[in-house]
N, C-alpha and C positions, 0 to 999 in steps of 0.2 A: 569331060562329061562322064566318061566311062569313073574315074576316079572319086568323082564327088556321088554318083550313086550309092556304093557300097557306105560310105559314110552317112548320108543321109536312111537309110534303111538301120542302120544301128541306132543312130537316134530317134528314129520311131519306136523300135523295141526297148530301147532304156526307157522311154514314156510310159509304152503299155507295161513297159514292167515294173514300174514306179507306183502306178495308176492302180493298178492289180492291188495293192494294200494299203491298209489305213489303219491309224492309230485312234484306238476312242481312250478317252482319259475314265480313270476312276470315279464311280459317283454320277458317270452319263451313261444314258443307251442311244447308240445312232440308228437312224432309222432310215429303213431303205428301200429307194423307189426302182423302176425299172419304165423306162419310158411314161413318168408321172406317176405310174400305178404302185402301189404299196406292195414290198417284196419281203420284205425281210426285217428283222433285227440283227444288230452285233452289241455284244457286250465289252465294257471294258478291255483294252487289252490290244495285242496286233491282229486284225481281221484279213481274212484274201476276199474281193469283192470280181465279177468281172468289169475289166477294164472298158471304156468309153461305153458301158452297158446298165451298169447298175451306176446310182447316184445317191450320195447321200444327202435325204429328204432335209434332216431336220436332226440335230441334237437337242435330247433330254435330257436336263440334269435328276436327279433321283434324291436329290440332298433335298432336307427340310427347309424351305424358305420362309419368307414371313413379310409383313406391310401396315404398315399403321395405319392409320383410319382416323378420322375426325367426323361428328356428324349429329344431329338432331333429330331429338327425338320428342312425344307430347303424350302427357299421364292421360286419365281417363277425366280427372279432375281439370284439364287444359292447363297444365305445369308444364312448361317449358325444359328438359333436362338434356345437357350437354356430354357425350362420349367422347374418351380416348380411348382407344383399343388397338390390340396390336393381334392382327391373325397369324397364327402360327400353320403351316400346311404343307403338304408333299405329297408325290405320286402313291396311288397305293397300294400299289404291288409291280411286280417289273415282270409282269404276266404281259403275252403280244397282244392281249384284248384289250390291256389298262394301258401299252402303248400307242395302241393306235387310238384311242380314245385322247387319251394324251398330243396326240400330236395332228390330230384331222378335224377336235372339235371347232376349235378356234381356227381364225384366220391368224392370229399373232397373240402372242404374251399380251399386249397392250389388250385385247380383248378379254383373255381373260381374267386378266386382274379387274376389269372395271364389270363385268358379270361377276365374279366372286365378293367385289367389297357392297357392290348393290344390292347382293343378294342377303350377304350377315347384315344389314344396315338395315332391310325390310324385314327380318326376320325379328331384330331386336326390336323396331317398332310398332310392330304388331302386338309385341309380349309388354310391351311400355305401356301399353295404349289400354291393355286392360287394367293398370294398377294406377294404386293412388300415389303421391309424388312423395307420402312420409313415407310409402312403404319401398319404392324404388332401392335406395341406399343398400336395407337390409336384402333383397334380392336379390344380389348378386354372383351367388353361385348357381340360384334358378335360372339366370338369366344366359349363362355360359350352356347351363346342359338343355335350354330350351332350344339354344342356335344348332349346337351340336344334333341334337334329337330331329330338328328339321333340314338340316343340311347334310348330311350324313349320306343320305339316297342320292341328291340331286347331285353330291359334288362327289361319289362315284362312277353316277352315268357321264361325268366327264373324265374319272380316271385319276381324280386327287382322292386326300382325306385331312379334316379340317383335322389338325392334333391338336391343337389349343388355341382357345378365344379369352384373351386378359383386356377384362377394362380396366384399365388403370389408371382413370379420374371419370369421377361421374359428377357432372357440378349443375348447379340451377341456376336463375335469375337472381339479378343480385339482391331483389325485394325478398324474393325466396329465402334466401342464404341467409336473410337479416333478419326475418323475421324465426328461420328455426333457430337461430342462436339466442333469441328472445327467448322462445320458447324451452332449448335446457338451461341458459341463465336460470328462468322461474323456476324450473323440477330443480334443480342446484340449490336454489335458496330454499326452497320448499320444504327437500331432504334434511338439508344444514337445521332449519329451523324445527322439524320434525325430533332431531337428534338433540338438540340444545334444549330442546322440553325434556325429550327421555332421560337427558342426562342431570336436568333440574331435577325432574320425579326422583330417577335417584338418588341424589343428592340429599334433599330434603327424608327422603324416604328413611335414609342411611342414618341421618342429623337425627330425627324423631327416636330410629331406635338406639342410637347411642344415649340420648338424653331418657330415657326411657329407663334405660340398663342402668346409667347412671342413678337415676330416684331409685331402685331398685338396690343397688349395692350400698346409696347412703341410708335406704331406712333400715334394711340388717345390718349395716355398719349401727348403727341408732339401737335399733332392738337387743343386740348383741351389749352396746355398753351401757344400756338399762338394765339389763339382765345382770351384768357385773356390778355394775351402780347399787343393784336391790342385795344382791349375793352381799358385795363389803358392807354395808347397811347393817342386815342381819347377821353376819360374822363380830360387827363391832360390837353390836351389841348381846351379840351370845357371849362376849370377851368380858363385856360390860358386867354384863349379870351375873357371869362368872367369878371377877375381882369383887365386887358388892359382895355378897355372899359370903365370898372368903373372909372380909375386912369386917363384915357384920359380925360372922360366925368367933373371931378373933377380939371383938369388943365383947361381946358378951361375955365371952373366958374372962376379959380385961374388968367385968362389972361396968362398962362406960355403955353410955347412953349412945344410941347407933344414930338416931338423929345428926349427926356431926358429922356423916357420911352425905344423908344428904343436903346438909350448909354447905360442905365443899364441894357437891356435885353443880348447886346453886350455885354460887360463885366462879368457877370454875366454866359454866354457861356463858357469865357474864363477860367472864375477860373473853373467852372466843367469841362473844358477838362482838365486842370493842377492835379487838385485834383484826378480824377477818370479815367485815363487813364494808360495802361498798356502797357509799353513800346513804344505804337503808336507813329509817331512826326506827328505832324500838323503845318505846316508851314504859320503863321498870317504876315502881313505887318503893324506894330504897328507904321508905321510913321504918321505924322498929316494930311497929304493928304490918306494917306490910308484910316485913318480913317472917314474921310470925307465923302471920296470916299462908303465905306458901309455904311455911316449914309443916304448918298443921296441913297442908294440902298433899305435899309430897307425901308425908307418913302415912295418910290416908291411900294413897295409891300404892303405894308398898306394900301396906297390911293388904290391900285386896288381892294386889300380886301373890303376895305368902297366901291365902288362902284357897286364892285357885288352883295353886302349883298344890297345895294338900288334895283337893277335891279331886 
């Protein structure tokens, strides 16, 4: 008996001195009671607590957690709209007022999580409730800093902080769904058929003034070869009047009768209507009085020509 004493008194003090310290891992704070009553914190790291006196309450982790969510919500228009959402969250400072807050609101984690998804759930549907079901979709960064904006307070007096609220489907009724694909189908055609005019307009627009430009380059193409048309016209015949003159002036040295210039200017007519005419008839009077008859005619336009060129 004497022998198993000493033995057993060493193994009490290995306990209590065992007992004496505690490991908290990284990223927790343990919290510490003393006969149920809240004593203390320890942080990360190796702690000395007193032995069979102090107890550890409760570990808090301090890491960012997070929990999806499913849940229904109803426009102002009574649209039916369906959330995925994923809460992102953590303690908000590792201050002993946000720990005990942290660790004495709730009776358990299971408590809290089902107060926190209740709470972002009523708070989205409140913000649902006033809007119309086309406008939901585009609202959804309102809708993240509207839960933020009300929760923010409530879920520090427990000692978290919501860091981020991602919906990341928001979907409707499948008549819903059917119906707004109708509805950009039509703006889709609407657009398409809008642009398939503007692009007629242009088109036509373009065409008109091409054709336009064109009547335009062939009547100065046209004016430009009337204008040369009239120039060699008058050149020929300044050439014309030229040669006569000379041949005339050269008969007369000769004493021959100038009349024979214009027989062969006559003739000389004749074979170029025959030679270069297309299909035309021109009807000549080749009898010897006829031809008389136009020899006395050209002379007569001659002599008037000589005497207006004197005058």
């Amino acid at each position: 008996m004497t022998n198993i004493f000493p033995l057993l008194l060493l193994f009490i003090v290995l306990i209590v001195a065992f007992s004496s310290f505690v490991t908290v891992k990284q990223g927790t704070i343990a919290v510490v009671t003393v006969f149920g009553k809240y004593r203390r914190i320890l942080f990360p790291g190796l702690n000395f607590k007193l032995p069979l006196i102090e107890q550890i309450y409760s570990r808090i982790s301090i890491q960012n957690r997070s929990v999806e969510l499913e849940f229904q919500a109803v426009t102002v228009d009574q649209a039916n709209v369906y959330f995925k959402a994923m809460i992102l969250y953590s303690v908000f400072d590792q201050s002993e007022e946000t720990i005990k807050n942290v660790a004495f609101k709730f009776v358990d984690e299971r408590n809290l999580m089902q107060a926190l998804i209740r709470t972002v759930e009523g708070s989205i549907r409140a913000f649902v409730a006033t809007k119309r079901q086309a406008d939901v979709l585009i609202l959804r960064r309102d809708i993240v800093e509207h839960v933020k904006e009300q929760l923010d307070q409530i879920l520090e007096g427990w000692g978290y902080h919501l860091q981020d609220l991602q919906l990341n489907d928001i979907t409707f009724d499948e008549v819903i769904m059917k119906s707004m694909s109708q509805v950009v189908a039509s703006n889709n055609l609407k657009a398409a058929a809008e642009n398939e005019g503007q692009a007629l307009l242009i088109t036509k627009t373009k065409g008109a003034e091409a054709e336009g430009n064109a009547i335009k380059i062939a009547a100065e193409a046209e004016r430009q070869a009337a204008q040369l048309r009239g120039q060699g016209i008058a050149l020929f015949r300044e050439e014309v009047a030229k040669g006569m003159s000379v041949a005339a002036k050269e008969m007369q040295d000769a004493n021959m009768d100038t009349s024979v210039i214009l027989f062969t200017m006559w003739t000389e007519s004749i074979k170029h209507f025959s030679e270069n005419s297309k299909g035309n008839v021109i009807f000549l009077d080749g009898s010897t009085d006829g031809m008389k008859r136009t020899m006395q005619e050209l002379m007569s336009m001659n002599l008037m020509n000589t005497e207006n060129k004197k005058a």
